[in-house]
N, C-alpha and C positions, 0 to 999 in steps of 0.2 A: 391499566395493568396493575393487578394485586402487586406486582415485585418487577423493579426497574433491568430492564435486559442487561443493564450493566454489572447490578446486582448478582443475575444469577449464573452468572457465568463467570464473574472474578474471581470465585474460588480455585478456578483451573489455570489462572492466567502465571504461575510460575513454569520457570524451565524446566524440563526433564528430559531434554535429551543429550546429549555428548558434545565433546568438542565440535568444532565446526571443521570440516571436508576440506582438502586442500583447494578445490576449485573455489570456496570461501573464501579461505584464506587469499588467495590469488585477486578475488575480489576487494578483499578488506585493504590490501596491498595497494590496489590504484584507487582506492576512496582517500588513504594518505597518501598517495606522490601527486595526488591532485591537488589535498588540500597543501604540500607544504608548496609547491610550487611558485616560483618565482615571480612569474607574472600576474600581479593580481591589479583589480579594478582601486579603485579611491576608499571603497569602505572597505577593504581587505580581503574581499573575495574572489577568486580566481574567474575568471571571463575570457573565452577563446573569442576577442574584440571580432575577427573575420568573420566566424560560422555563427557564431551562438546566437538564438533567435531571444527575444525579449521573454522574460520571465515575471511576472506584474510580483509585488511584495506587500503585504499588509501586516502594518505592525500589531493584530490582535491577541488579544491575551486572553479569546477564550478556544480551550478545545471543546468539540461537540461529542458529546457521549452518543451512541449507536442509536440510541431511540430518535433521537434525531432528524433520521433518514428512514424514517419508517414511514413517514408520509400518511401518517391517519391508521397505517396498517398494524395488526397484529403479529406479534413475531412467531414464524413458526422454526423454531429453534430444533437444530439437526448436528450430531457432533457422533462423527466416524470414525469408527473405532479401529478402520485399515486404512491403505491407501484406495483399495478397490470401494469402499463404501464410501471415500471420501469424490472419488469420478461419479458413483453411483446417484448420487444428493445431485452435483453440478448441472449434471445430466437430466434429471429430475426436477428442476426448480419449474421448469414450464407448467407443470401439474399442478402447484402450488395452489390450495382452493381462494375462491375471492376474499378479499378484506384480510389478505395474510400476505407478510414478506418473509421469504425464505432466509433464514440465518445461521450459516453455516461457522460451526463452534471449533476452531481447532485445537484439540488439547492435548490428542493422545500422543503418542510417539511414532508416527506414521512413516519414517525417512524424508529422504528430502523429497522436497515438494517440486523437482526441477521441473518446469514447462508444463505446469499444470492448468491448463485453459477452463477461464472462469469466463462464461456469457449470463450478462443477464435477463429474466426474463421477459418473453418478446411481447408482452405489453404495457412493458413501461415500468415496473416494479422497479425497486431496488431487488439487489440479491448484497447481503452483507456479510461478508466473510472477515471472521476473527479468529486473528493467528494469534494463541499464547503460546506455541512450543512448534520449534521446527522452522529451517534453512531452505534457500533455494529460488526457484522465481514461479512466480505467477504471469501469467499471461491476459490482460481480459482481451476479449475477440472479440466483442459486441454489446448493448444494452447498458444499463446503469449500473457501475457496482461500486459497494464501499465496503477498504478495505482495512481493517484496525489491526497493528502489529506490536504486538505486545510482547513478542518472541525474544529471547536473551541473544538471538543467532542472529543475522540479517538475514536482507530477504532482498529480492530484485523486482521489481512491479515495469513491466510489459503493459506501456497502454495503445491498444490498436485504433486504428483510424475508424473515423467516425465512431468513438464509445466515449459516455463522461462515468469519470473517476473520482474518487474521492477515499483519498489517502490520509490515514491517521496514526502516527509515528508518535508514541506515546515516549515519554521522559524517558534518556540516555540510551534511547531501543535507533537501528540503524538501518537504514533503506537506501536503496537506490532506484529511483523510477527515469524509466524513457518512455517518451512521449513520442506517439508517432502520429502520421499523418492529419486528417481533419478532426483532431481530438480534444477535449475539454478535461482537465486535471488540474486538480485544487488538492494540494497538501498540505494538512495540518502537522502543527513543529510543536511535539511539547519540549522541557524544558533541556536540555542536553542531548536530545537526538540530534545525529548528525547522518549523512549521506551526500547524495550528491542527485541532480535532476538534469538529462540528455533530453535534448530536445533535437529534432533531426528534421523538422519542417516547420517551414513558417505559417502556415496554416494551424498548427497545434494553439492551444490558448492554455497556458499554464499560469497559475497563480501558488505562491508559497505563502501561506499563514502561520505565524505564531510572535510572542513576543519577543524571541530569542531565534534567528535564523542562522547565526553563522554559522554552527556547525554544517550547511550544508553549503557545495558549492551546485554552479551550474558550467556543466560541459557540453561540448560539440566533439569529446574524443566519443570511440567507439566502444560499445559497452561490452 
């Protein structure tokens, strides 16, 4: 590539949208009565000992820039300018021509992004979706996706059974991901992101990466 996809899309990667939504806030609310909570494991982090399934920890100190997960492919870079063009791309990535991944650019000020179902495409491609602006949750339903959050709002990541994930929570940016059934989810931690990761079956395979983890915990409350 003439110019690194992380390149060409940084310039969009500040906030511009508004406060965060009281349903935010309400969120923001139990990522702290989690972390200040009483109960915590040996290295300081809160652990529901009954429910909470195994979370594997890797103390690595590099995050993976987008290109990364391109797997040989060309990016074919798409950035919606509504919310209607933003379902329209999702919907769309199957078309995607060969030797290209679909990479969906989020910059505009689109509202919230609440339950917005990401699949990706059904031969195996990534689909990579970069959030610099804008609240709410994503859902993926199926296929490979990665998802880089660069947003100044949180964000909630829904990972559905049988899909692998890969999550990238850039320095003091804030997530919360549940992991559900037979699913694979690998979260990158830059340096002062915090959130928290639900895990709700033992069958899920979750791994958290970065050199700095505490800001997040890991629960079995309901999200």
């Amino acid at each position: 590539m003439s110019q690194p996809l992380q390149d060409r899309i940084g310039a969009d990667m500040h906030e511009r949208s508004s406060s965060a939504s009281r349903g935010v806030k309400r969120h923001l609310a139990l990522v702290d009565n989690v972390q200040r909570h009483e109960e915590r494991g040996k290295d300081g982090r809160f652990i529901n000992a009954r429910t909470a399934p195994q979370i594997g920890l890797d103390a690595g100190v590099y995050t993976p820039d987008l290109e990364d997960f391109l797997d040989g492919n060309m990016p074919r870079l798409i950035e919606p300018a509504t919310h209607d063009e933003l379902v329209d791309a999702i919907r769309s990535v199957d078309g995607t021509p060969d030797g290209e991944s679909p990479v969906i650019h989020i910059a505009a000020p689109l509202g919230r992004l609440i339950d917005t179902d990401l699949a990706g495409p059904a031969d195996g491609r990534p689909l990579i979706v970069n959030v610099a602006i804008g609240a709410g949750r994503l859902r993926v339903t199926s296929g490979y996706v990665i998802i880089r959050i660069d947003s100044s709002s949180p964000l909630e990541i829904s990972v559905g059974d049988r899909t692998d994930v890969n999550v990238i929570v850039e320095p003091g940016r804030r997530a919360s991901i549940a992991a559900h059934g037979d699913s694979v989810t690998t979260v990158y931690v830059g340096e002062g992101a915090r959130g928290m990761i639900h895990v709700d079956d033992e069958r899920a395979e979750t791994k958290l990466i970065g050199k700095d983890t505490r800001g997040f915990r890991y629960t079995a409350l309901p999200l």
